[in-house]
N, C-alpha and C positions, 0 to 999 in steps of 0.2 A: 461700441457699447453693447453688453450683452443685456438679452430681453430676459424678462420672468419665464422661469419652467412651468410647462401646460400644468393644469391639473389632470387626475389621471383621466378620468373622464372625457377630458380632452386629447388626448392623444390618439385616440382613433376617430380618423374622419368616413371611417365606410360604415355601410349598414346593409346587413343582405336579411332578403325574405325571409328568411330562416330565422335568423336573430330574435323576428319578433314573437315568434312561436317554441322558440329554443328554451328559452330562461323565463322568469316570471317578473320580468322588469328591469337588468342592465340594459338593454336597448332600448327603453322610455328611457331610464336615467341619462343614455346619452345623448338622447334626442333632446334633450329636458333643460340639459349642460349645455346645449349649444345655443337652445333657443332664451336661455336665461343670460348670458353671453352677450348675446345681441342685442336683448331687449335694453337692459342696463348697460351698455358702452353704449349703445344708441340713445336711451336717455342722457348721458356723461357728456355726450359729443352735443348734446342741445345744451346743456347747462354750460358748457367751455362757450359753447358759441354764445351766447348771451352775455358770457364774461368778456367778451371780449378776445377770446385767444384761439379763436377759429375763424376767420375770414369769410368774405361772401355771403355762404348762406349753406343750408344746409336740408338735406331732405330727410325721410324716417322711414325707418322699415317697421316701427311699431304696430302688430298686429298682424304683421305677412310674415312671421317670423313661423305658422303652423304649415306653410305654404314652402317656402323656400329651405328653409333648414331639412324636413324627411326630404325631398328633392336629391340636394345637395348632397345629401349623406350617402341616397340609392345610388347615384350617378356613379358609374366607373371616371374615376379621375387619373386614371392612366390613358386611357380610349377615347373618352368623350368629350362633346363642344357643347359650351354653353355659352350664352349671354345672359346679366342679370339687369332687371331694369333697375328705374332710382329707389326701388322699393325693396330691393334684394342683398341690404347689409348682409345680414346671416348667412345668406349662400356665400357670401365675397368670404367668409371667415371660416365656414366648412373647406370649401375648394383649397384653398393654399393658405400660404403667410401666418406669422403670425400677428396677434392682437395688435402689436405694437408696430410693426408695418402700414394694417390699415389705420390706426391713429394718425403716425404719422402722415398719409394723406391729406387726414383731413388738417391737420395741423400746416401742411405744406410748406413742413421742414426740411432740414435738407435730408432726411433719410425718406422721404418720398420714393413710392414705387416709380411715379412720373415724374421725378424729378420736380417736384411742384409744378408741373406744367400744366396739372389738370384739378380739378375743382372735387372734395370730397367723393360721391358716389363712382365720380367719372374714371373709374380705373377698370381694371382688370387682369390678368394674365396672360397674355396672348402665349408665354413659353409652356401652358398650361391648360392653354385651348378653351380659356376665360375670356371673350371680345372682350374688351374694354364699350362700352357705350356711350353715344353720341343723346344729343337730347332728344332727337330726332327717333323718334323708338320705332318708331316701323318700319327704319332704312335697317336694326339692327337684325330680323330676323333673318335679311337673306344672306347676312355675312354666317350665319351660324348654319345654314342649308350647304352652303360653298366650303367652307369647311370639314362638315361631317361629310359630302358627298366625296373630297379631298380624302378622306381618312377610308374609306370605304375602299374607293381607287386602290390606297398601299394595303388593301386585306388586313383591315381589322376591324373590327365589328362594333364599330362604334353607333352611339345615337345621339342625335343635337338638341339638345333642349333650349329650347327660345321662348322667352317672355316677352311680354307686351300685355299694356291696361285694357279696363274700357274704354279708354278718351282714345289710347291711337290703334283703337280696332275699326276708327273709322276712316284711317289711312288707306291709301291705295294700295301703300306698300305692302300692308299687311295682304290686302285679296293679292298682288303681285304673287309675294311668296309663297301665300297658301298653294297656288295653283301650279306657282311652277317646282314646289317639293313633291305636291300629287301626279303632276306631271311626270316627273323622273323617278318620282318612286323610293324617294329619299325616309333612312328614318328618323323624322323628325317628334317630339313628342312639343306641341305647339300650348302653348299656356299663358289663357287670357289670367290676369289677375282682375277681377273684377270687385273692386270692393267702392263701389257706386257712384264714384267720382273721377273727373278728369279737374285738375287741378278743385275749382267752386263748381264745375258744368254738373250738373247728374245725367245721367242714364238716357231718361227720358227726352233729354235735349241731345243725346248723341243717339239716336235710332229710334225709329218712331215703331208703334204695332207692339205685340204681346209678346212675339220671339224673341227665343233667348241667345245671346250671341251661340253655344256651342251648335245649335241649329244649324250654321250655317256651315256646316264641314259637310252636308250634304250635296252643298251644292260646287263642292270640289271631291268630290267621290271618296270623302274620305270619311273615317268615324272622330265620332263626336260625344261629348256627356257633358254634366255640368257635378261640378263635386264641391258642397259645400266644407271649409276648411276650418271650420270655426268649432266642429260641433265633437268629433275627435279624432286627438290626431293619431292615434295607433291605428282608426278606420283610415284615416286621410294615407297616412306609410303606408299599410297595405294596399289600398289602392293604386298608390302612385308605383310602389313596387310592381304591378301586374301590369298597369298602361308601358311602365318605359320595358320591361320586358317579350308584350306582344311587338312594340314597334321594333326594337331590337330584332328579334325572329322573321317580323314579316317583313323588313324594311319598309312600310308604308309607315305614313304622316297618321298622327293622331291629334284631334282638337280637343283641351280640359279647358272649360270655363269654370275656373277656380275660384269660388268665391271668398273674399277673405274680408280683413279690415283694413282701416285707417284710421288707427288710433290719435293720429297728430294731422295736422291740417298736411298741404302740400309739399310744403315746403317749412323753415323757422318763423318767416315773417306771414303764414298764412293764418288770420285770424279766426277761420271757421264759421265769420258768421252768419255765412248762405247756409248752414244747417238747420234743420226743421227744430222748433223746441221737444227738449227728452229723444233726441237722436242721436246726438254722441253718448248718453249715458246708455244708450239701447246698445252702440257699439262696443263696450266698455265692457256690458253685462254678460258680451257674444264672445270675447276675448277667450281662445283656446289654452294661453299661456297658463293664467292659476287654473283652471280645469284639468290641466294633466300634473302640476301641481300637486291639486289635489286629489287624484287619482293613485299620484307617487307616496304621497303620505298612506296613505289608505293602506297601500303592499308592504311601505318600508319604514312606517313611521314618522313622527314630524322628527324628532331629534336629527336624526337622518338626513331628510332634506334641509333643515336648517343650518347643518354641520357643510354640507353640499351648499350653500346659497353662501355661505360666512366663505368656502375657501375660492368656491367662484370670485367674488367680489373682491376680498382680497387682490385676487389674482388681476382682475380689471382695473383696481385703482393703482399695484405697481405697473402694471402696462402705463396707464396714463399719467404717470410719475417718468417713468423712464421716458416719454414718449414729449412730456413738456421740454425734457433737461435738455434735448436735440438742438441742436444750434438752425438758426434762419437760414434757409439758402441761399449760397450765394451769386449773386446778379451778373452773371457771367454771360455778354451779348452775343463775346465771340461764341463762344460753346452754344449756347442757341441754336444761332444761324447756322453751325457747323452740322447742328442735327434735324437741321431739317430736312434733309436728305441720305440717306445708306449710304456710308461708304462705297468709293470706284470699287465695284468687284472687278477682279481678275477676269479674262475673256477665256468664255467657254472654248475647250476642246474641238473646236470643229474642225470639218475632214475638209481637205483642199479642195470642194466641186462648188462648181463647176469650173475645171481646171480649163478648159475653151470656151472661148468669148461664145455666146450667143445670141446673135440678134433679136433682140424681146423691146417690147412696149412698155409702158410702166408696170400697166397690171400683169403682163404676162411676169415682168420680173420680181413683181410681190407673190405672185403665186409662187415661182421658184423657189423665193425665202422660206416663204410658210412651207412650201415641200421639203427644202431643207429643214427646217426646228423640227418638222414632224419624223420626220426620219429620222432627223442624232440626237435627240432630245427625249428621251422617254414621259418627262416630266410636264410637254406642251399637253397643250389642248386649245381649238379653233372653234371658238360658240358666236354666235350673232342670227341674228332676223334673214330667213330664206338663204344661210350660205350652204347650204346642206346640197339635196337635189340639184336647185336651182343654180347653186353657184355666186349666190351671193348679186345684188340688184347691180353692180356691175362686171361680174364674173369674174373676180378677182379668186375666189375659192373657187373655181372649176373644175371639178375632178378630185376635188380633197377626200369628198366623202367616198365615194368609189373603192380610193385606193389606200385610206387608209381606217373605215370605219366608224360609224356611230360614236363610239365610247369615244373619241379623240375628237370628231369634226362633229358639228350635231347643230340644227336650229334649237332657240328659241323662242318663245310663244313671244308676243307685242307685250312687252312689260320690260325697257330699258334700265327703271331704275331696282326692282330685282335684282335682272339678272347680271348688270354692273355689280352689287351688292354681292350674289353668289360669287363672282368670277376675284372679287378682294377675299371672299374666303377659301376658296382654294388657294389664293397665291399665298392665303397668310398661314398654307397649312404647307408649303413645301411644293406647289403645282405651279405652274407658268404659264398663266392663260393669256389666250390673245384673243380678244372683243372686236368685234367690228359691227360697227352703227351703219345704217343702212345711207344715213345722211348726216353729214354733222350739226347740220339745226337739230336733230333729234336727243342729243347728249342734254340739250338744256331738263329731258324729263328724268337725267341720273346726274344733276345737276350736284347734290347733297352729298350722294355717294361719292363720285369723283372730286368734287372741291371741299366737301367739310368732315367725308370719313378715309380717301384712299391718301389722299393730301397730305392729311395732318397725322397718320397710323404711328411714323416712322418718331414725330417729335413726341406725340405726349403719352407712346407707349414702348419706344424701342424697338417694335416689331416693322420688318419689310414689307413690302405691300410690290411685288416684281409682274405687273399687269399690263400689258400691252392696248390701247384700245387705239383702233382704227377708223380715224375720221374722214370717209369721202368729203370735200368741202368744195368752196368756193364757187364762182357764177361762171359766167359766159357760153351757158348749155341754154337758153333759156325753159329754167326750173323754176322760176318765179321765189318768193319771198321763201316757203318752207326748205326748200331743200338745193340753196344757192350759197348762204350763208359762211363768210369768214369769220370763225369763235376764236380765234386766238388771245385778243387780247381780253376777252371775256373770263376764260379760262384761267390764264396764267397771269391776270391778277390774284390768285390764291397761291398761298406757298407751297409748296410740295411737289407739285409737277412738272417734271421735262420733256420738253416737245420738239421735235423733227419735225419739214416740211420740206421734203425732198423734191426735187427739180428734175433730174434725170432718173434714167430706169437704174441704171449701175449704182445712183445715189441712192434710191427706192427699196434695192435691195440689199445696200450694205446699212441702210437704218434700220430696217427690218430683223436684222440680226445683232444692231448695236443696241435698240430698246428693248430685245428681247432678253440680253444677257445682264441687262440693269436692275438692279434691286430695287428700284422705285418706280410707281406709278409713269409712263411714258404716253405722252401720246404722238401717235403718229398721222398729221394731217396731209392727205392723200385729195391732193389739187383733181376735180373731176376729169376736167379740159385735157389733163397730159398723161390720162388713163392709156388712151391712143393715138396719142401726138405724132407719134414716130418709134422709129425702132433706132438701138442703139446696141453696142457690143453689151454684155455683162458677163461676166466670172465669177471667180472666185475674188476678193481682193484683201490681202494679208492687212492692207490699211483702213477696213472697214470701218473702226473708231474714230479713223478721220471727217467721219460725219458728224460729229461732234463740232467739231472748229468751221467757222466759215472757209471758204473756198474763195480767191482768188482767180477771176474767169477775163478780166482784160485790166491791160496795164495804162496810165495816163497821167496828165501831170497838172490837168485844170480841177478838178474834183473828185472825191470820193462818190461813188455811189452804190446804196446797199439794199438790197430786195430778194426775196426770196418767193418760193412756189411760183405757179405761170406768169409771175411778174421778170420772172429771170428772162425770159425768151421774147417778153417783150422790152425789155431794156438791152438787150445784146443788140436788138434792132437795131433801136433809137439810138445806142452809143454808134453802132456802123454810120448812122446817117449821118451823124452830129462829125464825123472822122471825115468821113467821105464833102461834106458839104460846107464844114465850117472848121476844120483842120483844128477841134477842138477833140482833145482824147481824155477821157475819166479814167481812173481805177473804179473796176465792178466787182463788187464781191456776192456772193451768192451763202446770205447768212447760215442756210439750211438748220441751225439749233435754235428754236427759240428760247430755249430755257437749259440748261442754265446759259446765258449769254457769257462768250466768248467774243472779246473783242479788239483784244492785243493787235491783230494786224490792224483791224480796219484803225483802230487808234493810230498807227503808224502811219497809215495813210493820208489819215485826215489833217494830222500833225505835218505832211508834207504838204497837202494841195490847199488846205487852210477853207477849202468850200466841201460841202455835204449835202447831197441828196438822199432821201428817204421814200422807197416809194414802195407801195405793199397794195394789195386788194382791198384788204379793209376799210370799214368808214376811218373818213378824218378823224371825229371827236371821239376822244379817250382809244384811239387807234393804235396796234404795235408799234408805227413808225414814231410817235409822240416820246414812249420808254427808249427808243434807239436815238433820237434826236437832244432828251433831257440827258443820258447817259454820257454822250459822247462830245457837246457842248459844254456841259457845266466842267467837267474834267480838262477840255482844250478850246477852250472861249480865247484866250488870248492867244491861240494859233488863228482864229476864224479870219479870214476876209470879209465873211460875206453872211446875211441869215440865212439860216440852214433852209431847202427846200423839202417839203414834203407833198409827192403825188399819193394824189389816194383815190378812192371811193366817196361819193355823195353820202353826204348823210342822213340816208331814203333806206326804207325797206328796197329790199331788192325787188325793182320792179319786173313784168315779166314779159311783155312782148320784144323784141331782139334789138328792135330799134330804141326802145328805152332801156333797155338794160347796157346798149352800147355807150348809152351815156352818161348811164352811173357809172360805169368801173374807167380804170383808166386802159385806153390803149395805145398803138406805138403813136399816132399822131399826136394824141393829148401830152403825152409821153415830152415827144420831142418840141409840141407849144410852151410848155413850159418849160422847157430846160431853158427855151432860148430868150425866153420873156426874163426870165430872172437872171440870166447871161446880162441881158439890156440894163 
């Protein structure tokens, strides 16, 4: 179906400093077009909703329309990243698409940008270096720092412009980011929208003292102002023209405390009325739209503008004509689930080293990997907490920075859920970072980023999200409760994420090169205990993808049994004793993918020995073994002999002195008590 022709006015989405000093008002007229555009489909899109024929709910950019549209218009939209918050229709209409595209959104038809997968505001452009936004606003800024910082890397002169309100200027994410774009020296052009509420909260309940948020860019070395956006906007354009300009030149971070409006409550069903009496009519009176308006009349006549408003609207009501006629989409589970994950990419070009086995320990042979991605990979990069000098808190990076520098290996500052957030915007700009957490109790503070923004990138926006993040895990070091922790099933209760937990060194390092060459969020959980277990051959191995499928490690004909990370070595035990003692032999498989699960053999297995052990570190309840034991019974129940067995973990914080922690997790004896109790 073909959409209505822009008006002309609409046909140019740029606007440079010049323009406004050039002519004596085409660049207000098209300032003027876009923010008239916006204001009226964003009234249309509240009346539809009300009728009934927009779902959910709906937010409004009524009023930040003086704010977002010169923005939008300044920004190079070949070069630059942006995110818009729930208050940024108008920028969404500048940047790309047309009219009838973002309708379609909200309509969540089938000619959605997200395939109806995502709820009005919640879209974006990623092929256009537009984040999409989560609700979550202050996890947004650091994907827009990771990207521009991405764009800078391929040499071009890009600047990220990131929004966020009052209400989540009092995020952590927000000081996160601020500090670690000041940090690296990124340019970012940072913009509070302050128009005096967080959803009903005011101001006064989110910061206490006379200060005014721009204030605080002092106390990240960076500059700061506050520019009211109400009063006019060819002052507001030119300013905003000179702020993303100096950032531009000087690559430093700039903070504007934008003050604007909110014409409409928070949201459709937000009533308004926590407002003071004669407060919204104060808001009303502040409104920048008829002031430029009327400004335009004044240079070009009302005939003029009114001829301008009649082909505007026009043009808005066939958009939302064309944009009703769109058929529902259709409820297709398979296609769904098929997209919640990037397509298998094809396996990277790597060169056949190390062509001789070499005796390494685990960590020696993740260091190997990451020396190899840093070598034939121009596109890595290796960030995380102390892996720089130091080598990372178990020297798995030793020697990275040395040999391959700064700009590719580099700490950062204590701030997880950042700089998770920057490391999804590089990968969403074309870069292949690989994170490593200092512990994996520590991922629960990039908790949002990894589970509800790198997760879900691939289904509700079509963009890849190719990030590696490195989780030292698990007990038996006594680390006590923070940094003993098995998150697996924590984690991959969410959908999006595939996970390794490699057992040997050779397995350690063919994951390390099979999640790096995956276009989806991977992680890699990296057992502490078998950092220095032992030493084992490693190479090169052409079958590296085979770390994907479980492994097959002994063969038997009384049960199945499935475990993975240091539970692998201690069930090799227990199966030897249970051979040697009781001339009873298992098949052992060693699942090494937690995600996506592969389980065709061990099915085969189980469908022969008809009994099944599950044994993992984790607690019992809601524990991985529980999804391996529901998967693999409901499917071959009428093979079972016997009720499936699961060894696990107590379900206790990880205690920490060695004698209690030997008796939370499982070991070979507990191992081998239970095998033989449930033998009986």
């Amino acid at each position: 179906m073909s959409f209505p022709s822009l008006p002309a006015l609409l046909g140019s989405r740029e606007l440079r400093p010049a323009d406004l000093a050039r002519d004596s008002g085409t660049a207000l007229l098209r300032i003027y077009a876009w923010m008239h555009v916006a204001r009226t489909s964003d009234n249309r899109i509240l009346d539809l909703f009300r009728q009934g024929l927009i779902k959910g709910t709906v937010t409004g950019g009524q009023g930040n329309e003086g704010l977002v549209v010169p923005l939008a218009l300044l920004a190079d939209k070949s070069t630059d990243v942006i995110s818009f918050s729930h208050r940024g229709y108008g920028g969404h209409l500048v940047w790309s698409g047309h009219l009838c595209d973002h309708l379609n959104q909200y309509f969540a038809n089938a000619g959605s940008p997200t395939l109806a997968r995502e709820g009005n505001i919640h879209h974006g452009d990623p092929a256009a270096r537009s984040l999409p936004m989560i609700s979550h606003l202050g996890a947004m800024l650091s994907n827009v720092v990771g990207a521009t910082d991405s764009q800078r890397r391929l040499g071009r002169p890009a600047v990220g412009l990131a929004f966020f309100g009052d209400g989540s200027s009092s995020t952590g994410d927000v000081h996160e980011t601020l500090n670690l774009a000041s940090l690296l020296s990124l340019p970012i052009l940072f913009v509070v929208e302050n128009n005096r509420y967080a959803y009903s909260t005011p101001v006064a309940e989110q910061f206490a003292g006379n200060a005014e948020l721009w204030q605080r860019a002092a106390g990240y070395g960076i500059e700061g102002f506050a520019l009211d956006t109400t009063l006019d906007v060819a002052a507001t354009t030119r300013t905003f023209a000179t702020a993303i300009e100096k950032v531009r030149t000087t690559s430093r971070p700039l903070l504007i405390e934008a003050h604007t409006l909110r014409l409409r409550g928070h949201a459709a069903y937000d009533t308004g009325d926590y407002l003071k009496p004669g407060e919204a009519e104060g808001f009303f009176a502040r409104d920048p739209l008829p002031k430029l308006r009327a400004q335009l009349v004044a240079t070009h006549g009302s005939a003029h503008l009114e001829a301008l408003d009649a082909e505007l609207n026009a043009f808005i009501e066939s958009s939302i004509n064309v944009s009703l006629a769109i058929p529902r989409p259709t409820a297709d589970a398979a296609a769904m689930l098929a997209d919640v994950f990037a397509p298998e990419s094809p396996p990277l070009p790597w060169q056949s080293t190390p062509a001789k086995p070499e005796n390494l320990n685990a960590a020696q042979a993740l260091n190997l990997g990451l020396r190899k991605i840093l070598s034939e990979r121009p596109e890595s990069l290796v960030l995380g907490q102390d892996i720089g000098t130091y080598g990372g808190a178990f020297k798995v990076t030793e020697g990275l920075l040395a040999d391959f520098g700064r700009p590719r290996v580099f700490n950062t500052p204590l701030a997880e859920s950042a700089c998770t957030g920057y490391a999804i915007g590089l990968a969403l700009n074309g870069h292949r970072p690989i994170e490593e957490f200092q512990f994996s109790d520590f991922v629960t503070e990039a908790a949002t980023q990894i589970t509800l923004n790198a997760a879900t990138y691939r289904f509700r926006s079509g963009a890849a999200v190719p990030i590696v993040l490195r989780l030292p895990t698990g007990g038996g070091l006594t680390f006590g409760s923070f940094h003993s922790q098995e998150l697996d099933s924590f984690l991959l209760a969410m959908p999006g994420l595939k996970a390794l937990y490699p057992s040997t060194p050779q397995d350690a390092f063919n994951a390390l090169l099979a999640a790096y060459e995956d276009n989806n969020p991977v992680i890699l959980f990296e057992h502490k205990a078998l950092y220095r277990r032992g030493k084992a051959p490693v190479a090169w191995d052409a079958n590296y993808r085979d770390v994907w499928s479980p492994k097959k490690l002994h063969a038997g004909d009384y049960a199945t049994l499935v475990t993975y990370g240091d539970m692998v070595h201690l069930a090799e035990e227990a199966v030897a004793y249970l051979a040697a003692e009781y001339e009873i032999t298992l098949d052992v498989f060693d699942l090494r993918a937690l995600a996506p699960l592969r389980l065709d053999a061990i099915e085969a297995s189980l469908q022969r020995t008809g009994r099944l052990i599950v044994l993992h570190e984790g607690r019992r309840t809601h524990g991985f073994g529980a999804e391996l034991v529901a998967r693999l019974t409901e499917k071959h129940f009428s093979s079972m002999k016997a009720a499936p067995l699961r060894i696990t973990s107590l379900d206790l914080p990880v205690p920490f002195a060695p004698e209690l922690e030997q008796a939370f997790r499982p070991s070979k004896d507990k191992i081998i008590e239970r095998i033989t109790e449930w033998m009986g």
